[in-house]
VEXDREN-2710 file (C-alpha; in Angstrom, 1 decimal):
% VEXDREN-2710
k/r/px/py/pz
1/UNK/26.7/12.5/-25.1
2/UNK/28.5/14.1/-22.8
3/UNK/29.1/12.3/-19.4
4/UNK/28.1/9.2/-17.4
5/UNK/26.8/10.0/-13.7
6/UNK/25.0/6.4/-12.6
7/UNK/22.1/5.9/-14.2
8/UNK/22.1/9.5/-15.7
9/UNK/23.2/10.4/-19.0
10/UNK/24.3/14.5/-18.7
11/UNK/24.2/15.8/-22.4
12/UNK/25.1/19.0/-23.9
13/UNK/23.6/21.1/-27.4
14/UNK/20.3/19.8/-26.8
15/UNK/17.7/22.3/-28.1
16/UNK/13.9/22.3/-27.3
17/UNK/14.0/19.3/-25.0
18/UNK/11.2/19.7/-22.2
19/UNK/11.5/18.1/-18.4
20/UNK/9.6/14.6/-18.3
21/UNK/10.1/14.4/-22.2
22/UNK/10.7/10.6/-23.2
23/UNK/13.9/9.5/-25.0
24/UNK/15.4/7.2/-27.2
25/UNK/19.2/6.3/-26.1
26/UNK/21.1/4.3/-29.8
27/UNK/24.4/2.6/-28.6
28/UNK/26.9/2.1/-31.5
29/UNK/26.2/-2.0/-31.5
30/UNK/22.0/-0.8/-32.7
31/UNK/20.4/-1.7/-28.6
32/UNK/18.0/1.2/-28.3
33/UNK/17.7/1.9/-24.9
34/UNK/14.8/4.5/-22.8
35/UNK/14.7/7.5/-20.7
36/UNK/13.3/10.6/-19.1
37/UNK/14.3/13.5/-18.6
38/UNK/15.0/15.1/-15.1
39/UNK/16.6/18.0/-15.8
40/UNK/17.3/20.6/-18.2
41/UNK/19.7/24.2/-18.4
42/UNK/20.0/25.6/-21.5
43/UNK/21.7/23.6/-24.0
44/UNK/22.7/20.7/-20.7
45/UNK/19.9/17.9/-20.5
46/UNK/20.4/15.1/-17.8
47/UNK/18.6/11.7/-19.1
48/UNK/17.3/8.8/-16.5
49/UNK/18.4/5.4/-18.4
50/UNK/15.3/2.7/-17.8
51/UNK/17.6/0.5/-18.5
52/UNK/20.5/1.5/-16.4
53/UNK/23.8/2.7/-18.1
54/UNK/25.7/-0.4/-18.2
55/UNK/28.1/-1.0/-21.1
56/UNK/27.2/2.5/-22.6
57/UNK/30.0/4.9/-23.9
58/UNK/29.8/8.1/-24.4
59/UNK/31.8/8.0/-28.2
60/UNK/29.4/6.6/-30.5
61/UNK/26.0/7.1/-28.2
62/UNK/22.6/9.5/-29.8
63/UNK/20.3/10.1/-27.9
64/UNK/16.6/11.3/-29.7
65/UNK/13.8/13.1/-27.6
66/UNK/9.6/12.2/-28.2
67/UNK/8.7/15.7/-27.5
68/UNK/6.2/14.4/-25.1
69/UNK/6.3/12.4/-21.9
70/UNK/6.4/9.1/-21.3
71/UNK/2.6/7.4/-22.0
72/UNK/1.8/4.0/-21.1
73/UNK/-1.5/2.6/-22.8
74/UNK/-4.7/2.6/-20.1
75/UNK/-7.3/0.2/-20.7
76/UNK/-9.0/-3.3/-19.8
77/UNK/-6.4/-5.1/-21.1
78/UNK/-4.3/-4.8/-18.3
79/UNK/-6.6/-6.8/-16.7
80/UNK/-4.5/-10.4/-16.0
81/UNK/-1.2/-9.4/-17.2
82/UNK/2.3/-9.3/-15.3
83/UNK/4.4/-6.8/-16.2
84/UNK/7.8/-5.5/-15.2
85/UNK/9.1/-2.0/-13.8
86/UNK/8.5/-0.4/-17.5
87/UNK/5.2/-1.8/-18.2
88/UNK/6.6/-4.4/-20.8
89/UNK/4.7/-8.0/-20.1
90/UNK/6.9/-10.9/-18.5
91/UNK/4.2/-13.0/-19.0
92/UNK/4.8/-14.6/-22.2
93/UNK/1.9/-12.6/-23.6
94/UNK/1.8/-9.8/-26.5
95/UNK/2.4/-6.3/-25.5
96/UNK/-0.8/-4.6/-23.7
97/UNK/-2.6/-3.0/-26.6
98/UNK/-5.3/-0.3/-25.9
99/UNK/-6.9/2.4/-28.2
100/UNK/-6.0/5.2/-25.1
101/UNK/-2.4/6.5/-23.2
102/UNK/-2.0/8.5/-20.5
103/UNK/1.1/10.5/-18.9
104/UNK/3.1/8.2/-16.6
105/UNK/3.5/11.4/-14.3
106/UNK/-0.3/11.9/-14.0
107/UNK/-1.7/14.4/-11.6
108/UNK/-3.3/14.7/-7.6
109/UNK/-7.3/14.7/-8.0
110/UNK/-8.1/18.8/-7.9
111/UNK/-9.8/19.4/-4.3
112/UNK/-12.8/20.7/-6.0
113/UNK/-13.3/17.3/-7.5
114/UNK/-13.0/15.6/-4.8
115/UNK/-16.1/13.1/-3.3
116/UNK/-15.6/12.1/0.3
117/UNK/-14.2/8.7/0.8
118/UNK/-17.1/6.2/1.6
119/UNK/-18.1/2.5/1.8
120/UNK/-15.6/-0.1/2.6
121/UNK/-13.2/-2.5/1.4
122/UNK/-13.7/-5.8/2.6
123/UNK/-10.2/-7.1/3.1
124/UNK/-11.4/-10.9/4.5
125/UNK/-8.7/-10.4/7.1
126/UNK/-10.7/-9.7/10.8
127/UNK/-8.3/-7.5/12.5
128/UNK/-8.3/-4.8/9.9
129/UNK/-11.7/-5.2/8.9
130/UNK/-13.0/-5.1/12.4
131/UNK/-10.8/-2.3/13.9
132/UNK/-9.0/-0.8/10.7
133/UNK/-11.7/-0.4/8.0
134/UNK/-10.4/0.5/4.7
135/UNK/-12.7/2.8/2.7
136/UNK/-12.9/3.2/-0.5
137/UNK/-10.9/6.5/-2.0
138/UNK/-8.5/6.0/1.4
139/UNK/-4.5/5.7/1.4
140/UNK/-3.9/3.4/4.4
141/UNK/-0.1/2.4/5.0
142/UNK/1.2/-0.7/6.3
143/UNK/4.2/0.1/8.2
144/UNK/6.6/-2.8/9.3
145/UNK/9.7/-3.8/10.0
146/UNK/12.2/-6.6/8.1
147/UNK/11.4/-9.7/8.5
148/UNK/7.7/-8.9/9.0
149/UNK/5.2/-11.0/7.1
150/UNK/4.2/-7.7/4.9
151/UNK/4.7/-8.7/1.9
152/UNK/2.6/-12.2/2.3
153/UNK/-0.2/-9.8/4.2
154/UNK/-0.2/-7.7/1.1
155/UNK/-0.6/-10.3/-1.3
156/UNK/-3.6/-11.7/0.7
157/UNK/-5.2/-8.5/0.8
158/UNK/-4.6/-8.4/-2.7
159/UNK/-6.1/-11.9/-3.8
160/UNK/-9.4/-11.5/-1.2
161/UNK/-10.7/-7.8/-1.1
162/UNK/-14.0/-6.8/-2.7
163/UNK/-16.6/-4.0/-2.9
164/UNK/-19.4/-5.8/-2.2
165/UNK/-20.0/-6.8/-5.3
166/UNK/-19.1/-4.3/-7.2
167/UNK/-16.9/-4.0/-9.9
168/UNK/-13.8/-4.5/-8.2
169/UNK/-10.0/-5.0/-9.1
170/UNK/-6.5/-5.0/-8.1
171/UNK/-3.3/-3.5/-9.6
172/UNK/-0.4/-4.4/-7.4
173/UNK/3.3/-3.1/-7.8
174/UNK/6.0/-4.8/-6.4
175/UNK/9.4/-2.8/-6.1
176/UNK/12.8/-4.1/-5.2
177/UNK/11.5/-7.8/-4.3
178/UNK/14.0/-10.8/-4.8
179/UNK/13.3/-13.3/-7.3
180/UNK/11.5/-15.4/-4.8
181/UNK/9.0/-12.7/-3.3
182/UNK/8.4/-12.0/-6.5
183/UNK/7.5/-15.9/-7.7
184/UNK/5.5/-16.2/-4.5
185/UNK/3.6/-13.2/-5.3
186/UNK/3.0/-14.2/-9.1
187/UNK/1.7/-18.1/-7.4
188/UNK/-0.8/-16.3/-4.6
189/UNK/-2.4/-14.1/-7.2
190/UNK/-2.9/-16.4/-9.7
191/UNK/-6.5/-17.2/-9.4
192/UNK/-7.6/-13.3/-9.3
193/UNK/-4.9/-12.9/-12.5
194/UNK/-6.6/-15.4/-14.2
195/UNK/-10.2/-14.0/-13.2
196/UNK/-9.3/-11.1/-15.3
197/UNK/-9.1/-8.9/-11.9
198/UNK/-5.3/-8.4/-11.2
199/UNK/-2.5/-6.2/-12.9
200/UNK/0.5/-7.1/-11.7
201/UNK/3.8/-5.2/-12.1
202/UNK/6.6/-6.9/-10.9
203/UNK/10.1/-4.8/-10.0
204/UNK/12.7/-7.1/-8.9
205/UNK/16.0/-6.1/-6.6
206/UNK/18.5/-6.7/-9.5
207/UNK/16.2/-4.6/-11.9
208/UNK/17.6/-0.8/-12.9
209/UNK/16.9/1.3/-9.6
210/UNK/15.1/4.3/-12.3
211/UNK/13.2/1.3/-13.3
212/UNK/12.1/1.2/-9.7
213/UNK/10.7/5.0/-9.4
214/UNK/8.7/4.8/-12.5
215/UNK/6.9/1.0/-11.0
216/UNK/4.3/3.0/-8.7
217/UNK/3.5/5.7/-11.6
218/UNK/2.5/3.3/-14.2
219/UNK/0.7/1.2/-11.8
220/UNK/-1.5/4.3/-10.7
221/UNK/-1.6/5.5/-14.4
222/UNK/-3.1/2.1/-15.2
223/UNK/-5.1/2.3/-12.2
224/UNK/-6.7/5.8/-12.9
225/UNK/-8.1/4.6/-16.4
226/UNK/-9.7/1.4/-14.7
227/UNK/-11.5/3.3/-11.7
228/UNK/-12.5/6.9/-13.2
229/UNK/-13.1/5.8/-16.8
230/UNK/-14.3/2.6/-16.6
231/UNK/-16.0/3.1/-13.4
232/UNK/-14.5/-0.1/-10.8
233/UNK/-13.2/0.1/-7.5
234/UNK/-10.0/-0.3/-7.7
235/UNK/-7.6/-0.9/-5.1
236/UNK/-3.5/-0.6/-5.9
237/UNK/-1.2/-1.9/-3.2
238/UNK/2.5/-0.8/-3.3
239/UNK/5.4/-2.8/-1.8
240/UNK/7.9/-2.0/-1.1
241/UNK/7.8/1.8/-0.6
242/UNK/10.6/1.9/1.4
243/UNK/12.7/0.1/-1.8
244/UNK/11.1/3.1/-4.0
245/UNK/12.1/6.1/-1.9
246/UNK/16.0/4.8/-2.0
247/UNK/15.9/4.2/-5.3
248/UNK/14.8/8.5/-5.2
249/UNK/17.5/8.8/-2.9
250/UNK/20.2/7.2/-4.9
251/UNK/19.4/9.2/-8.2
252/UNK/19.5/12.4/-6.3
253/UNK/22.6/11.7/-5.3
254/UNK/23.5/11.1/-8.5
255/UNK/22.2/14.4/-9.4
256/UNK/24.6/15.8/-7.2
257/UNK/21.9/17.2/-5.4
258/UNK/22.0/18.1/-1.5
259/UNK/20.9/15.4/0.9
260/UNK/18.3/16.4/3.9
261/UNK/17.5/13.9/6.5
262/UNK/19.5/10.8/6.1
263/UNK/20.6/11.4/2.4
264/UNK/17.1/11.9/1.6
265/UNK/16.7/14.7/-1.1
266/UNK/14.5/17.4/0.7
267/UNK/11.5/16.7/-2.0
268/UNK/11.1/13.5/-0.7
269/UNK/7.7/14.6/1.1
270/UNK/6.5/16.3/-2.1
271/UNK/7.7/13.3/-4.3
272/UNK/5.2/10.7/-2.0
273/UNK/2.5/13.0/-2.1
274/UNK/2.4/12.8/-5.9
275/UNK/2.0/9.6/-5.8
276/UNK/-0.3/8.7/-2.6
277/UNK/-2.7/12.3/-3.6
278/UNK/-4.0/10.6/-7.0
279/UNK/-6.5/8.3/-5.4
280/UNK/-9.7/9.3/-4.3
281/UNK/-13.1/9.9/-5.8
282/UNK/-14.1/11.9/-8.0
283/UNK/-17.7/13.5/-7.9
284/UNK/-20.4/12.5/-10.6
285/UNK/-17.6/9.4/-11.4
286/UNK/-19.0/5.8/-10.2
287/UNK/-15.1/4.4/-9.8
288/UNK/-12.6/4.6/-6.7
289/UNK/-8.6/4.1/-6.3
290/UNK/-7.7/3.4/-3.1
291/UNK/-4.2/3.3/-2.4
292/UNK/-2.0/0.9/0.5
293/UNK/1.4/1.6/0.3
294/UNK/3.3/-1.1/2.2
295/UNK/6.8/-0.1/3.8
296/UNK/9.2/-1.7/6.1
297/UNK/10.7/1.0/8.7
298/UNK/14.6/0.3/9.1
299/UNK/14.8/-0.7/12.6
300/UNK/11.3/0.0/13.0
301/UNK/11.6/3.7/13.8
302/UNK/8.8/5.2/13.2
303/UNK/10.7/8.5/12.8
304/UNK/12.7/7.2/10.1
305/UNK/11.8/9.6/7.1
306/UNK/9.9/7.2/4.8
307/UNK/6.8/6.3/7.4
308/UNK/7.2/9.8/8.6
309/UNK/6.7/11.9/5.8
310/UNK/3.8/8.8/4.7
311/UNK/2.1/9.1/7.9
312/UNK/1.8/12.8/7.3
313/UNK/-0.1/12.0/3.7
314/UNK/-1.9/9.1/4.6
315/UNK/-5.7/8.8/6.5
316/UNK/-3.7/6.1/9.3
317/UNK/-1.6/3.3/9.0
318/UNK/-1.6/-0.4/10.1
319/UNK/1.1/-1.8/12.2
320/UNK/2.8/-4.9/12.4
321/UNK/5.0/-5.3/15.7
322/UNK/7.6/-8.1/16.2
323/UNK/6.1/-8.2/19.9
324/UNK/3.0/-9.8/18.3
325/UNK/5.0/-11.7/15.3
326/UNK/7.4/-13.3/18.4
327/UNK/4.1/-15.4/19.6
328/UNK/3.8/-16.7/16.2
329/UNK/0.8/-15.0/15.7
330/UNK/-0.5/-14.2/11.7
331/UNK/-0.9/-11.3/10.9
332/UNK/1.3/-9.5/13.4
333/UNK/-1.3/-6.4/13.6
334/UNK/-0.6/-4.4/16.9
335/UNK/-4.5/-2.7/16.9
336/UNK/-3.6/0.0/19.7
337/UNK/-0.9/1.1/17.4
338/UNK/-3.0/0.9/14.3
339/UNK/-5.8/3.4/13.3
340/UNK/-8.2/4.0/10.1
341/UNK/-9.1/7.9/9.9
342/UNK/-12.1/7.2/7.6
343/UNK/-13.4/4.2/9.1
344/UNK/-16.7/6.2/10.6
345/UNK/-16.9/7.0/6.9
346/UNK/-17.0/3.6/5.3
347/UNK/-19.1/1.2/9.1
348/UNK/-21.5/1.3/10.6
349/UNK/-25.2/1.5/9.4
350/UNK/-26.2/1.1/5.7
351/UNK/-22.2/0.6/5.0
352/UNK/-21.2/-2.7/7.6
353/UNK/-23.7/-3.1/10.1
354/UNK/-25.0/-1.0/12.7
355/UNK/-22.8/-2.6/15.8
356/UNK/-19.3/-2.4/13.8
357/UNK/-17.7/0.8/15.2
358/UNK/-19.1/0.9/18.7
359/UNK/-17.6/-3.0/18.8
360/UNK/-14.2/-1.7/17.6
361/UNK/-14.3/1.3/19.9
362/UNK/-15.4/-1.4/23.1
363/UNK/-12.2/-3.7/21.3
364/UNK/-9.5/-1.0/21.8
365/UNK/-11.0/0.5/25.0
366/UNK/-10.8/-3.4/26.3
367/UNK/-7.5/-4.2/24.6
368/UNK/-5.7/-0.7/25.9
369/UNK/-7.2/-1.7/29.5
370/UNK/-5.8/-5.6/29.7
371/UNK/-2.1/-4.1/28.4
372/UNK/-2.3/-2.2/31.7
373/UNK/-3.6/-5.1/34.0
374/UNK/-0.7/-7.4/32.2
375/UNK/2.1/-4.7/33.3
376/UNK/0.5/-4.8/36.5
377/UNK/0.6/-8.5/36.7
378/UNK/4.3/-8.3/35.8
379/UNK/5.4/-6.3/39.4
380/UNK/3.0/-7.7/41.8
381/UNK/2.3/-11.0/40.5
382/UNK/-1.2/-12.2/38.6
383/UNK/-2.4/-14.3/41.7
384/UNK/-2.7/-10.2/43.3
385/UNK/-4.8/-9.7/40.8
386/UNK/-9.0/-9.1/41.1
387/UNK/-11.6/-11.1/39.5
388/UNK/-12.1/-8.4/36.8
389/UNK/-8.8/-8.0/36.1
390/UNK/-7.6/-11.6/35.6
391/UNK/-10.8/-11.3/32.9
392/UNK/-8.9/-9.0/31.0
393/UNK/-5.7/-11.0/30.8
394/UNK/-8.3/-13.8/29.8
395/UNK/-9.9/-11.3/27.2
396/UNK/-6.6/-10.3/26.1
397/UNK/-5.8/-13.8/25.0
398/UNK/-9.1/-14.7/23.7
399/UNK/-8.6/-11.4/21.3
400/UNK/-5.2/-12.6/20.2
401/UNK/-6.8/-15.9/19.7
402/UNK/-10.0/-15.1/17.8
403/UNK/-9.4/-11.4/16.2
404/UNK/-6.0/-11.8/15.1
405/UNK/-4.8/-15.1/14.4
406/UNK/-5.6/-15.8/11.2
407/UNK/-4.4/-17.9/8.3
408/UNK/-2.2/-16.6/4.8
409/UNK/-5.1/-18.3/3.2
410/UNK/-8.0/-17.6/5.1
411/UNK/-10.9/-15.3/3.7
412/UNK/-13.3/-14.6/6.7
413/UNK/-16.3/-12.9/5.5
414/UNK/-17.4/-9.1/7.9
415/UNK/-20.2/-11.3/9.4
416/UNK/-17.9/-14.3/11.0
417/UNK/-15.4/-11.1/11.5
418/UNK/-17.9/-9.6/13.7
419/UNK/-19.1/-12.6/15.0
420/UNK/-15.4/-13.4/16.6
421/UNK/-15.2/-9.8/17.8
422/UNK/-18.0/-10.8/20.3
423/UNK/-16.7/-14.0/20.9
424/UNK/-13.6/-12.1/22.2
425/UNK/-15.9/-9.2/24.6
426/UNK/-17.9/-12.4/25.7
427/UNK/-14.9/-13.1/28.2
428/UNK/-15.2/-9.9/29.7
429/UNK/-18.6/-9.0/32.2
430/UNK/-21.5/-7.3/30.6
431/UNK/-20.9/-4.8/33.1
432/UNK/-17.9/-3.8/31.8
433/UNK/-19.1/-3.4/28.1
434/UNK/-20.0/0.4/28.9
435/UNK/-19.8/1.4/24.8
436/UNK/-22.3/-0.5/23.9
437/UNK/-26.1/0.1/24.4
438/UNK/-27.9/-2.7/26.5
439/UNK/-29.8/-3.8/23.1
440/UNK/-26.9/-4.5/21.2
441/UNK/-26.0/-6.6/24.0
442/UNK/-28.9/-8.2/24.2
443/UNK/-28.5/-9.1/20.8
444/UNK/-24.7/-10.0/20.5
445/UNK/-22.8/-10.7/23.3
446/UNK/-23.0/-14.0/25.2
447/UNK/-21.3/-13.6/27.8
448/UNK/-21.3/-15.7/31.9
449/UNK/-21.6/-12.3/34.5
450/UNK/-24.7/-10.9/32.8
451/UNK/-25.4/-8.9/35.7
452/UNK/-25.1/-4.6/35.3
END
């Protein structure tokens, strides 16, 4: 060994050592330790340590190569286990035993392969199923801001989404949480763990930061085998992806390589797209992998490189404003901000029911309209106000009130979802209601000024 940089190991004389290849680290006291490598020139290899490079020496050190990457074993036995950053179980179990492997490093679905995302993901949670419907095969972000209730809106997503019944699971990977997070996430999912539907893998803050980069890979590795070989829907959820892209960002520096945008390494956009391009669908295949990458903007600016270079990946993103969190409102959703690319593709007729996207489109139109009237009200005063325009205000409220607020532990079905939705556009006059046809009315709303 030649030199320490971080959690790098730089070697020279190595001979026939590939990039990705797996390797063994032997310190002089017998610990065998595990890495990858990044890099190689000639006889100079650079090794990541999984384990971090603590209390290693470069007198006494071997390091031995695989001559192949880094596998993990893929299977149904992943199914109820919580694992760690490298895939090793922290649940008291055995080790996860399968008869297959597959490449941690994996591969984006080829184009031609690809089936258009369809059919929803029931999330039980009304404001995204109503306005932000996840379909299956999407990648929809969550983009928030510290001290945001992400983390406990991921984990409900986590423990109450379904396909309708369908086989369904979840694989969810936690990187850089604190010890708590990551108890409180181990407590909410227990029930789907113990239903045999849940992989959990666990990164904690005080864990190796290389441990933290190779979290998401196995997750989706794991995930791959579940959805297009054993045919379920399978939805990963990734938190927190902002914990993952410094822990790319402190390695490159390592590397000594040269920092772009805020000491980002200029592959950063290419690095996220390896990861967020391997869902999908895949034609003749009954499975899906639908991917929501959770991420906490630092100081919530959305230009911030991480939800930047995500939004340009992703099919939308959900939103979760402090405005709405200051209210005390659960889950801080701000729906004009929010948007679901593929929704047409996964409500509506045959997929929802037949009134589900022209009721989210009448939602926003409603919703963008009361934001106005309330800035109005702010300068002149709401007693200046019309009739129609103190209805908004009212509607506003009633939206907040029935489409939003929800509880961490309350599963609403798309039928009581819906039903609120209505509830909320029965403030407002029928004649204002122009995205809806009269016999959906008719049907739905039950509203006081009935009159066209």
């Amino acid at each position: 060994m030649d030199q320490l940089r971080g959690p790098l190991l730089v070697l020279r004389g190595a001979s026939g050592v590939g990039w990705d290849e797996y390797a063994q680290v032997l310190l002089p006291s017998g610990e065998v330790r595990h890495g990858l490598v990044l890099e190689v020139d000639h006889d100079l290899a650079v090794v990541e340590v999984l384990e971090g490079t603590d209390g290693l020496e470069p007198a006494g050190t071997r390091v031995s190569f695989d001559g192949a990457p880094l596998q993990v074993p893929v299977g149904a036995a992943w199914l109820g286990r919580t694992c760690n950053g490298r895939g090793e179980p922290i649940d008291g179990g055995p080790p996860v035993l399968c008869g297959q492997s597959a490449q941690v490093a994996g591969s984006p679905i080829n184009p031609v392969w690809r089936e258009a995302p369809v059919d929803p993901v029931i999330t039980g949670i009304t404001v995204v199923d109503t306005l932000t419907t996840l379909v299956r095969g999407q990648k929809l972000p969550v983009f928030s801001t510290a001290g945001l209730a992400h983390l406990d809106l991921a984990t409900q997503v986590a423990s109450q989404s379904h396909a309708g019944g369908e086989p369904f699971c979840v694989v969810f990977a936690g990187m850089g949480l604190t010890h708590t997070d990551a108890a409180s996430v181990r407590d909410r999912l227990e029930e789907r763990s113990a239903a045999g539907e849940l992989v959990l893998i666990l990164n904690t803050a005080d864990d190796p930061v290389v441990e933290r980069i190779l979290t998401p890979r196995i997750a989706l590795t794991v995930a791959e085998h579940l959805a297009f070989d054993l045919g379920r829907h399978v939805l990963v959820l990734m938190a927190d992806m902002t914990s993952y892209c410094e822990a790319v960002r402190e390695v490159s520096a390592a590397r000594g390589e040269v920092p772009a945008r805020r000491g980002y390494p200029g592959y950063l956009y290419s690095d996220l797209a390896s990861l967020y391009e391997r869902c999908g669908r895949i034609v003749g295949m009954p499975g899906s992998l639908t991917v929501v990458p959770v991420l906490t903007m630092p100081g919530g600016d959305l230009t911030h490189p991480v939800p930047d270079l995500t939004g340009y990946i992703t099919e939308g993103q959900v939103v979760l404003s402090p405005d709405v969190a200051v209210g005390g409102v659960y889950p801080p959703v701000d729906p004009l901000s929010s948007l679901s690319r593929l929704m047409r593709r996964g409500a509506g007729p045959g997929r929802t029911r037949e009134d589900h996207v022209l009721v989210a489109a009448q939602l926003l139109g409603a919703l963008a309209h009361a934001r106005q009237v309330r800035e109005l009200a702010e300068l002149v005063g709401e007693v200046a106000l019309g009739v129609t325009d103190r209805l908004y205000l009212q509607f506003a409220d009633a939206f907040t009130h029935c489409v939003v607020r929800q509880g961490r532990s309350e599963h609403r079905d798309l039928e009581e979802s819906l039903r609120r939705a209505w509830e909320a556009l029965s403030v407002l006059p029928r004649r204002e209601l122009g995205m809806l046809p009269d016999a959906m009315l008719d049907t739905y709303w039950h509203g006081n000024g009935a009159s066209p």
